[in-house]
OpenMM code with the backbone's topology and positions (N, CA, C; nanometers):
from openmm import Vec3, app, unit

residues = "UNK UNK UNK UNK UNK UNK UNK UNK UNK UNK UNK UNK UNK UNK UNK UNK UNK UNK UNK UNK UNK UNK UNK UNK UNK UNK UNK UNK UNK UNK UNK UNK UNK UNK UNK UNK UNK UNK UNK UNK UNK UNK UNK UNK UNK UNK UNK UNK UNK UNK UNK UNK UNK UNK UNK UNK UNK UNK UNK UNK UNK UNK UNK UNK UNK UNK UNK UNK UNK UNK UNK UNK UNK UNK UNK UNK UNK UNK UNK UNK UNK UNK UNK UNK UNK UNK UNK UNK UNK UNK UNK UNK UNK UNK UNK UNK UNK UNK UNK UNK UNK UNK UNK UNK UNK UNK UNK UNK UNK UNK UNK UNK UNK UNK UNK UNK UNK UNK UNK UNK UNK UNK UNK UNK UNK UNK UNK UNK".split()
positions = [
    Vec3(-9.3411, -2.9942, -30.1904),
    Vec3(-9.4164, -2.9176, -30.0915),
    Vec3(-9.3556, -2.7793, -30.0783),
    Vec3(-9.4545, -2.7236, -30.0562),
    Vec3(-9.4125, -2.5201, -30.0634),
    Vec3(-9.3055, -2.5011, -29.9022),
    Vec3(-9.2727, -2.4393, -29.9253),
    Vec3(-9.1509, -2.4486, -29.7938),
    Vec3(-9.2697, -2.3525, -29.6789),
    Vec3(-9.3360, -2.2802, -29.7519),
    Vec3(-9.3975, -2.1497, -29.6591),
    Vec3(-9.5093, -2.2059, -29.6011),
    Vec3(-9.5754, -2.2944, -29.6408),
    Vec3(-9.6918, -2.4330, -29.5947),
    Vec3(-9.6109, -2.4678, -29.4763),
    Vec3(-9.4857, -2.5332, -29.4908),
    Vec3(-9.4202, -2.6312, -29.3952),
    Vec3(-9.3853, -2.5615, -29.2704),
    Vec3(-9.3878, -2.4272, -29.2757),
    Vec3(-9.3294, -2.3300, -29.1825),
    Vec3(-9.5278, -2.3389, -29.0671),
    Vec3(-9.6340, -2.3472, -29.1415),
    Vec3(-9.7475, -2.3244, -29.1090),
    Vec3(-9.7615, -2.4359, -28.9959),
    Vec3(-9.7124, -2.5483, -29.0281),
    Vec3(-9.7299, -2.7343, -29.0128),
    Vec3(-9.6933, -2.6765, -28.7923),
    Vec3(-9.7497, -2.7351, -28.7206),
    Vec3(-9.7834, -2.7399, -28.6221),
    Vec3(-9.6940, -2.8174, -28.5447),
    Vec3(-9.5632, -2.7842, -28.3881),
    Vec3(-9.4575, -2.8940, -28.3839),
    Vec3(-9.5109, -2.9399, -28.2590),
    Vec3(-9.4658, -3.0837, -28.2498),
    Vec3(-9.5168, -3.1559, -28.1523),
    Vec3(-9.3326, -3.2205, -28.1155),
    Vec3(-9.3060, -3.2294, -27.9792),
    Vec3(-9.1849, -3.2149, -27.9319),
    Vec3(-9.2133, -3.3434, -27.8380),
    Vec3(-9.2988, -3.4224, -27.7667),
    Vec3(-9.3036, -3.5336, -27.7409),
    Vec3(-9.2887, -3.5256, -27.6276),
    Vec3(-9.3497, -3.4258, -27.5440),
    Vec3(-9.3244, -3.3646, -27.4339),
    Vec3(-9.4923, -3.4897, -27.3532),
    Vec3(-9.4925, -3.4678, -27.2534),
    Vec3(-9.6128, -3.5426, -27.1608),
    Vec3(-9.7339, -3.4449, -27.1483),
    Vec3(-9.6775, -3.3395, -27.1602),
    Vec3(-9.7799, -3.2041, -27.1602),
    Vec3(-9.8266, -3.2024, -27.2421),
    Vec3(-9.7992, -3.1591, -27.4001),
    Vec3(-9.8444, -3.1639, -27.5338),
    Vec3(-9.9876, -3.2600, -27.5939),
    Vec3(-10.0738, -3.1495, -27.6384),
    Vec3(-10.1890, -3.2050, -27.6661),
    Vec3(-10.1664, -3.3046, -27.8302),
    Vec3(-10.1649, -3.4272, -27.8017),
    Vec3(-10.1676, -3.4982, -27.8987),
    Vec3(-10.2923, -3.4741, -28.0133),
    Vec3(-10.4113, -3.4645, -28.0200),
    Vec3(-10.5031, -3.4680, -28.0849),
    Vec3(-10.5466, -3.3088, -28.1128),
    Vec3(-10.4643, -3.2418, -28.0471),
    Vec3(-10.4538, -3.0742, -28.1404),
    Vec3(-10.3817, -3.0766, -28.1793),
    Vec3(-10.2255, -3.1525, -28.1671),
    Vec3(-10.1438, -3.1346, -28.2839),
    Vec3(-10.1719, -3.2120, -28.4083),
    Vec3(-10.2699, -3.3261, -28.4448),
    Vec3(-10.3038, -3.3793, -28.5415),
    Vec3(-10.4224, -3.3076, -28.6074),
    Vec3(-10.5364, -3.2250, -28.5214),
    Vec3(-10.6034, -3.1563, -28.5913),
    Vec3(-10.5227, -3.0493, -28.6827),
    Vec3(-10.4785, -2.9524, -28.6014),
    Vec3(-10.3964, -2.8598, -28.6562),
    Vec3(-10.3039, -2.9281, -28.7579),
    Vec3(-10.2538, -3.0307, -28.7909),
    Vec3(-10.1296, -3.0582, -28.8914),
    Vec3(-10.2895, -3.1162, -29.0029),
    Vec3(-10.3984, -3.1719, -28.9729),
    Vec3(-10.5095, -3.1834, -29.0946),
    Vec3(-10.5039, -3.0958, -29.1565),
    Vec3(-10.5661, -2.9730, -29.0678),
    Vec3(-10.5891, -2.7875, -29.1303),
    Vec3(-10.4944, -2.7809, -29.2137),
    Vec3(-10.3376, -2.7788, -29.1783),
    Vec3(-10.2603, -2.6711, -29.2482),
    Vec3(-10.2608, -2.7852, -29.4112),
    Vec3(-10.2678, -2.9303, -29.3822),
    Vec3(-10.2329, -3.0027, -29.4516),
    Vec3(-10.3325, -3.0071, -29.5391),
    Vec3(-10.5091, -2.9685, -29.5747),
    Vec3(-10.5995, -2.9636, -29.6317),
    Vec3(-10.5210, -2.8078, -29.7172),
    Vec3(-10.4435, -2.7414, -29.6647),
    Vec3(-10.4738, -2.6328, -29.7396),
    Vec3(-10.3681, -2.6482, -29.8756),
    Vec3(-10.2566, -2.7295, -29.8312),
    Vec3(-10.1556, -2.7833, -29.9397),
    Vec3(-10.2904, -2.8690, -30.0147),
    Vec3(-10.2509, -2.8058, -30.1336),
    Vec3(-10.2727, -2.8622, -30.2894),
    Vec3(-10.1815, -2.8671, -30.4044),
    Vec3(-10.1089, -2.9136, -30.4039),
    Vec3(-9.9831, -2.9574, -30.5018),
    Vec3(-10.0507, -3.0320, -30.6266),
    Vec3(-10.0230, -3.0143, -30.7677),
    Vec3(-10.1037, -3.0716, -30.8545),
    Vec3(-10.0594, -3.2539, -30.8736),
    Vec3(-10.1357, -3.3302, -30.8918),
    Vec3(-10.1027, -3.4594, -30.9106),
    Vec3(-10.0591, -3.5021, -30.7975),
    Vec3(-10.0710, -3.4555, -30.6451),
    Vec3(-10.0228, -3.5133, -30.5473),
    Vec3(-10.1835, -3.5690, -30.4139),
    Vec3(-10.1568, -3.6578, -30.3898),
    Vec3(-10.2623, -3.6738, -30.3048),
    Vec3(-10.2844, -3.6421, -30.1540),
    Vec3(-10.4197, -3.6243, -30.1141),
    Vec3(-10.4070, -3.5602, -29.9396),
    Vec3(-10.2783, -3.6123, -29.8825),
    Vec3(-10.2722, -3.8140, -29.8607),
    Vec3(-10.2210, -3.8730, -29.8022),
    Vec3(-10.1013, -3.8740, -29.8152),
    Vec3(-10.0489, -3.8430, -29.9466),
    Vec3(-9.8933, -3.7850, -30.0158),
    Vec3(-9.8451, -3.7365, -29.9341),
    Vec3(-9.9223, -3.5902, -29.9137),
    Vec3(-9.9115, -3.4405, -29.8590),
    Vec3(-9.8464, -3.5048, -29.6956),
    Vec3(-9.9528, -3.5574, -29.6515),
    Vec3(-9.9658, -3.5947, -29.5272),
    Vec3(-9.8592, -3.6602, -29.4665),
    Vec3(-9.8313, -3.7639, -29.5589),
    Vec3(-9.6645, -3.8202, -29.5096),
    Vec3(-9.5674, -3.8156, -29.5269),
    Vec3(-9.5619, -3.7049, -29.6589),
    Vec3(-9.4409, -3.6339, -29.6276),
    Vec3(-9.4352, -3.4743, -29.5791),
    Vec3(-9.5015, -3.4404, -29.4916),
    Vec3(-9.5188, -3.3445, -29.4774),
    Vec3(-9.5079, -3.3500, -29.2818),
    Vec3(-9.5903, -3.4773, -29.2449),
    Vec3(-9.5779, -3.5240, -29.0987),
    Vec3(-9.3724, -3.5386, -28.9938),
    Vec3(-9.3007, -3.5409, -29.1418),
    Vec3(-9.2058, -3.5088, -29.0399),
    Vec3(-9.1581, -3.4271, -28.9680),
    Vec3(-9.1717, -3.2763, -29.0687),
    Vec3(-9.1443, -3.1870, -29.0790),
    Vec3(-9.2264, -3.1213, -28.9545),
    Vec3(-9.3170, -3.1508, -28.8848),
    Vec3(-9.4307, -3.0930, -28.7735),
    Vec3(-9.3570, -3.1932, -28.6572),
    Vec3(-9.2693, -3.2666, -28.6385),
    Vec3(-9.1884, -3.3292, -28.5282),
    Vec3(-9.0540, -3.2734, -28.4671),
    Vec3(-9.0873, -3.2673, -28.3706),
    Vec3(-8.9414, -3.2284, -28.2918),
    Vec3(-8.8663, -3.2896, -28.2143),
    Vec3(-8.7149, -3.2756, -28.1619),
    Vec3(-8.6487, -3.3655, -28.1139),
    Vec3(-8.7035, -3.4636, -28.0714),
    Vec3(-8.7498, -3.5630, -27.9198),
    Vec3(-8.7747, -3.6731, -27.9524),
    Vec3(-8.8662, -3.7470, -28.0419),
    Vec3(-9.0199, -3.6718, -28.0715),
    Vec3(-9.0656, -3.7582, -28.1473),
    Vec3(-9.0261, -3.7493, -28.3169),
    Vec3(-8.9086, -3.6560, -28.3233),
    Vec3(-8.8682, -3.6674, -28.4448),
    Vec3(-8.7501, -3.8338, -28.4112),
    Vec3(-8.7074, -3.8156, -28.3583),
    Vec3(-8.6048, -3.9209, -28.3267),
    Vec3(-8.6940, -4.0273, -28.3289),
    Vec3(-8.7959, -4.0518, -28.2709),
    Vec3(-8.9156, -4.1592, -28.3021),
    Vec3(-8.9693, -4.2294, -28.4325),
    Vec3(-8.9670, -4.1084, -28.4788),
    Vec3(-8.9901, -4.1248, -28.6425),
    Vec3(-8.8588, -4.1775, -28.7317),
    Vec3(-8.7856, -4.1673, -28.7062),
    Vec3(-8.6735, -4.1888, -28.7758),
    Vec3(-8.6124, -4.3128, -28.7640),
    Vec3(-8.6527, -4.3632, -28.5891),
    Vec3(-8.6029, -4.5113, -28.5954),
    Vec3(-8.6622, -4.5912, -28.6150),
    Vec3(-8.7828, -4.5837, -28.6403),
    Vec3(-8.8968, -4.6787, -28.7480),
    Vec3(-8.8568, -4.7354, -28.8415),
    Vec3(-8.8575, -4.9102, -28.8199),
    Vec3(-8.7762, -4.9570, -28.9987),
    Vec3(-8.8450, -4.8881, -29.0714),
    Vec3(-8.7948, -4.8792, -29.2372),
    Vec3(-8.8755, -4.8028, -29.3316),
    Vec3(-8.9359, -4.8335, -29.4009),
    Vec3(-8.9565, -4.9578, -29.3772),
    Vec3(-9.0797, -5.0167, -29.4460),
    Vec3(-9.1907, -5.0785, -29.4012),
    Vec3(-9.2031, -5.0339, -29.2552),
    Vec3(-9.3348, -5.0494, -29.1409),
    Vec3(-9.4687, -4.9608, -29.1782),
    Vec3(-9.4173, -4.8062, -29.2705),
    Vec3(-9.5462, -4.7237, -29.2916),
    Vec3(-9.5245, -4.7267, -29.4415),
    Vec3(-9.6659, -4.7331, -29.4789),
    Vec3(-9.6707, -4.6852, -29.5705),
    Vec3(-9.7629, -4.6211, -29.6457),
    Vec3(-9.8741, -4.6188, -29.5330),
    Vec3(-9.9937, -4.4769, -29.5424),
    Vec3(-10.0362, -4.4369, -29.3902),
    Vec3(-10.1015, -4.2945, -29.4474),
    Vec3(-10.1116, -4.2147, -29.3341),
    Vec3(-10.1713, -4.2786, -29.2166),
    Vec3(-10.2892, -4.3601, -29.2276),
    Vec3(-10.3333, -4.4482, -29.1527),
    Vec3(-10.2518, -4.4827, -29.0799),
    Vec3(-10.1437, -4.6095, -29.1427),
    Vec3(-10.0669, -4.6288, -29.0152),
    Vec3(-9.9728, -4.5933, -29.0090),
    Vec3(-9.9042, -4.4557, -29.0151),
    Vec3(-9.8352, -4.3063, -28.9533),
    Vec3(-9.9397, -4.3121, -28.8285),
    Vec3(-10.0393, -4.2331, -28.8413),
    Vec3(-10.1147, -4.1750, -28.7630),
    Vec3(-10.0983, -4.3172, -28.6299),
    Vec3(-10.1910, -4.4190, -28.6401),
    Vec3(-10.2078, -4.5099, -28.5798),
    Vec3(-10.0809, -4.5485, -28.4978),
    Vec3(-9.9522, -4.5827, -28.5505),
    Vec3(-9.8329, -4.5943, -28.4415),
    Vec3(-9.8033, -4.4924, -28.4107),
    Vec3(-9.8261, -4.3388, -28.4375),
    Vec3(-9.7959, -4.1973, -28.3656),
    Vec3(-9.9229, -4.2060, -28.2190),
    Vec3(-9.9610, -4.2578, -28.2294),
    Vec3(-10.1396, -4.2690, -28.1075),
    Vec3(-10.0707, -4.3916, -28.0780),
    Vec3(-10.0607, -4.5238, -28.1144),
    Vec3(-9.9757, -4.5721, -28.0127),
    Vec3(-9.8490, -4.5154, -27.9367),
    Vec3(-9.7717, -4.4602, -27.9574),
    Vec3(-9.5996, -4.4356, -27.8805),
    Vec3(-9.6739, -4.3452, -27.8120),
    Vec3(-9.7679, -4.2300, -27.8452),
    Vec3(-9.8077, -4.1410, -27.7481),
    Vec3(-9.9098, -4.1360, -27.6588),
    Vec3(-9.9686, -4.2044, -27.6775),
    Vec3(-10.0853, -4.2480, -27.6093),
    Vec3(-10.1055, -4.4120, -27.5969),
    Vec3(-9.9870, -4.4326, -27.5192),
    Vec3(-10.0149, -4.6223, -27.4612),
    Vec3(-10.1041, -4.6939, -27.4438),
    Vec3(-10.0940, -4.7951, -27.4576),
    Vec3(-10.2403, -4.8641, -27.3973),
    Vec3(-10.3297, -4.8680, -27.2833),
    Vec3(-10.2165, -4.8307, -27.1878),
    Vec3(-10.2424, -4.8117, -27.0050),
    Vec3(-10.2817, -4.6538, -26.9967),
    Vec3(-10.2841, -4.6114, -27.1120),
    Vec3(-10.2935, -4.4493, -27.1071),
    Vec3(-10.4255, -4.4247, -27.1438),
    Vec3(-10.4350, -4.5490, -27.2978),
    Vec3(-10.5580, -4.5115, -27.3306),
    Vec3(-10.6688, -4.6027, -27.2609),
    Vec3(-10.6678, -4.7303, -27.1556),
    Vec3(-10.7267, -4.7834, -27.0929),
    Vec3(-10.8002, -4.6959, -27.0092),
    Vec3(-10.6878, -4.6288, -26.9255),
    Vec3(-10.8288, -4.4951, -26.8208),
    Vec3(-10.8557, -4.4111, -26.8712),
    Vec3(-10.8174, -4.3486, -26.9907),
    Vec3(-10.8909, -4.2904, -27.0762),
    Vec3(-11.0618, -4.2996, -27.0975),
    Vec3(-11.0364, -4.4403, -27.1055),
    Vec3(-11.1516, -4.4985, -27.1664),
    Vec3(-11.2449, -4.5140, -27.0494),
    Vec3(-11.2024, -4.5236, -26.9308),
    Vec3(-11.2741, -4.5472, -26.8307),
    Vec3(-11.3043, -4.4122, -26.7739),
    Vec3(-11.2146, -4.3101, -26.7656),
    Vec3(-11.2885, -4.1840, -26.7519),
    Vec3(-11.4152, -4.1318, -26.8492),
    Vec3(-11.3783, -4.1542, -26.9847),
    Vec3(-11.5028, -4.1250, -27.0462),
    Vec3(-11.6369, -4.1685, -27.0283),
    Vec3(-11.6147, -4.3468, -26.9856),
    Vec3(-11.7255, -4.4013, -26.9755),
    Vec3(-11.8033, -4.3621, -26.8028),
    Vec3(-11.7131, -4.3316, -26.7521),
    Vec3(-11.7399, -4.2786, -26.6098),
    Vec3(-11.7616, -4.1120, -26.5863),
    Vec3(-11.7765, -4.0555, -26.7007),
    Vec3(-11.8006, -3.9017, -26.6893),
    Vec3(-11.9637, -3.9151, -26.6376),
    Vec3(-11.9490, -3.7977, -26.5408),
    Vec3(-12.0574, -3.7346, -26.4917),
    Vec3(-12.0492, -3.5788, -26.5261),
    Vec3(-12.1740, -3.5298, -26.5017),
    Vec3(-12.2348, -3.4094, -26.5104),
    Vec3(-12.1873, -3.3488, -26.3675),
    Vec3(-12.1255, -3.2168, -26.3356),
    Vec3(-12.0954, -3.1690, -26.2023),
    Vec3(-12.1681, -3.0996, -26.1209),
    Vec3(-12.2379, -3.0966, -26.0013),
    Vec3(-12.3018, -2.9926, -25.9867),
    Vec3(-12.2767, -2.8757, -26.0326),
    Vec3(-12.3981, -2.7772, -26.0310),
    Vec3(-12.3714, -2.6730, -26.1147),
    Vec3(-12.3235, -2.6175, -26.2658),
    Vec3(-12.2613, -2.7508, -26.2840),
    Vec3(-12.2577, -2.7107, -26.4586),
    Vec3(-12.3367, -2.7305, -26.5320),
    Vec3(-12.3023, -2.6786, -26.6466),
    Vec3(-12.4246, -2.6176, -26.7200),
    Vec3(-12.3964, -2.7766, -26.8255),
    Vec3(-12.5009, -2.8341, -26.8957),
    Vec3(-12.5094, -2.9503, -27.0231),
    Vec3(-12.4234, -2.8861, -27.1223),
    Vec3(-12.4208, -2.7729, -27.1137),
    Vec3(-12.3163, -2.6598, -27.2335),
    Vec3(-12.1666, -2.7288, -27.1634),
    Vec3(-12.1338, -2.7194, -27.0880),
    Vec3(-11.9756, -2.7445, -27.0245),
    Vec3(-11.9689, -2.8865, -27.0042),
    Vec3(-12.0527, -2.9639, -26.9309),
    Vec3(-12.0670, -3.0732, -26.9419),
    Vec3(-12.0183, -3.1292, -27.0655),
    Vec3(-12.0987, -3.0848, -27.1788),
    Vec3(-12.1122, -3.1818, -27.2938),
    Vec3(-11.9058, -3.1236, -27.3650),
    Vec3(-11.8616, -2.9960, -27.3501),
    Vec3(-11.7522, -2.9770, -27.3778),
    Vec3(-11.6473, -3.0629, -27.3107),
    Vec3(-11.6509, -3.0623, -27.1737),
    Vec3(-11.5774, -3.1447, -27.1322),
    Vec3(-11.5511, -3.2659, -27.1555),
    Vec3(-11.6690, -3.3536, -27.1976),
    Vec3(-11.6789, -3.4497, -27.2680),
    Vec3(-11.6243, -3.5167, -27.3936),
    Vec3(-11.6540, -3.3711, -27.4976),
    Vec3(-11.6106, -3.3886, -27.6142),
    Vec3(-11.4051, -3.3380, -27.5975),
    Vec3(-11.3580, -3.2536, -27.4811),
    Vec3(-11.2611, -3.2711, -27.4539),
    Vec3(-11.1871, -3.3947, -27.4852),
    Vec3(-11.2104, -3.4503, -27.3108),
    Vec3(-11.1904, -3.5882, -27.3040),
    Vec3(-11.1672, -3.6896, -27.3700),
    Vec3(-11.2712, -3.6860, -27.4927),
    Vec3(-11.2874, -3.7844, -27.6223),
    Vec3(-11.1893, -3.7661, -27.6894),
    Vec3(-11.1896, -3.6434, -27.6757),
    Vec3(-11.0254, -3.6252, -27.8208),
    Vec3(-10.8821, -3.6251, -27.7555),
    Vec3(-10.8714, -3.6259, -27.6375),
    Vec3(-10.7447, -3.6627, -27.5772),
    Vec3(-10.7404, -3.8261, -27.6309),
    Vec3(-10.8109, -3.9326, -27.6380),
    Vec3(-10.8007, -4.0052, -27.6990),
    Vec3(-10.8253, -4.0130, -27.8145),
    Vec3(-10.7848, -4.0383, -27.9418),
    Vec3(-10.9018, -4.0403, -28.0429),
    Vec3(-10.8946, -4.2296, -28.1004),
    Vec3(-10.8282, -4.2612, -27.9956),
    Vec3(-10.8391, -4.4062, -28.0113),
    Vec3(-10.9134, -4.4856, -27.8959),
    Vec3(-11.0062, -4.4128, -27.8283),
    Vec3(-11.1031, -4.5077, -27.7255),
    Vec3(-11.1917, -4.6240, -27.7435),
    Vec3(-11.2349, -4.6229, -27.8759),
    Vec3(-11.2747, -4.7019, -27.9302),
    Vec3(-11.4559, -4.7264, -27.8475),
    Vec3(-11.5204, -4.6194, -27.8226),
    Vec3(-11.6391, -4.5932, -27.8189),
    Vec3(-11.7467, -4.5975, -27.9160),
    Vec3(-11.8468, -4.6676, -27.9223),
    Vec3(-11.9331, -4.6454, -27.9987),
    Vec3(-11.9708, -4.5390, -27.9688),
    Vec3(-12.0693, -4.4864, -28.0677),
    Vec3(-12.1102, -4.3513, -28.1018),
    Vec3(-12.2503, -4.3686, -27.9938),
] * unit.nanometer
topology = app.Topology()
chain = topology.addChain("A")
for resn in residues:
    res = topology.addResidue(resn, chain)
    for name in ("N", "CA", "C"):
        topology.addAtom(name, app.Element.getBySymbol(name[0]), res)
């Protein structure tokens, strides 16, 4: 991997504040743009996902036996578990399903807020 790519890669520090599902969009982006020959997206992706971690959830990553991952799938999937719990993503799920329209807002903000919401989880497990 190009060192000047890795500098691009997006850090997520494991903070309570930190938007989980913009730091995985943003680490897709930079990670679609690496093209290494003979190497694959998912290659790219997991070895490239440490390097976008900072103190604790780098420490997270590291105490993972090492032979629990072994594609991005489930990288991604136990990174959305540790950060987004089950009790986290439970009212998650119940805020989404309980969104209303506010007075005065517009179906334009409405529908953003919505699609917000959705991606603070991206494990709600909503049908479409």
């Amino acid at each position: 991997l190009k060192s000047g790519l890795i500098y691009l890669l997006p850090c997520f520090h494991g903070l309570s504040n930190e938007e989980l599902h913009k730091h995985l969009q943003e680490f897709d982006v930079v990670c679609s743009s690496m093209k290494p020959p003979g190497i694959t997206e998912e290659q790219i992706k997991l070895r490239s996902f440490p390097f976008s971690l900072k103190n604790w959830a780098k420490d997270w990553l590291y105490y993972l036996p090492a032979s629990c991952i072994t594609t991005w799938v489930q990288l991604k999937k136990k990174f959305l578990e540790k950060y987004i719990p089950a009790s986290r993503a439970t009212s998650l799920r119940k805020e989404i399903c309980g969104i209303k329209q506010q007075p005065g807002e517009t179906l334009y903000e409405y529908k953003e807020r919505f699609n917000k919401l959705c991606m603070r989880c991206p494990q709600h497990q909503i049908s479409e």
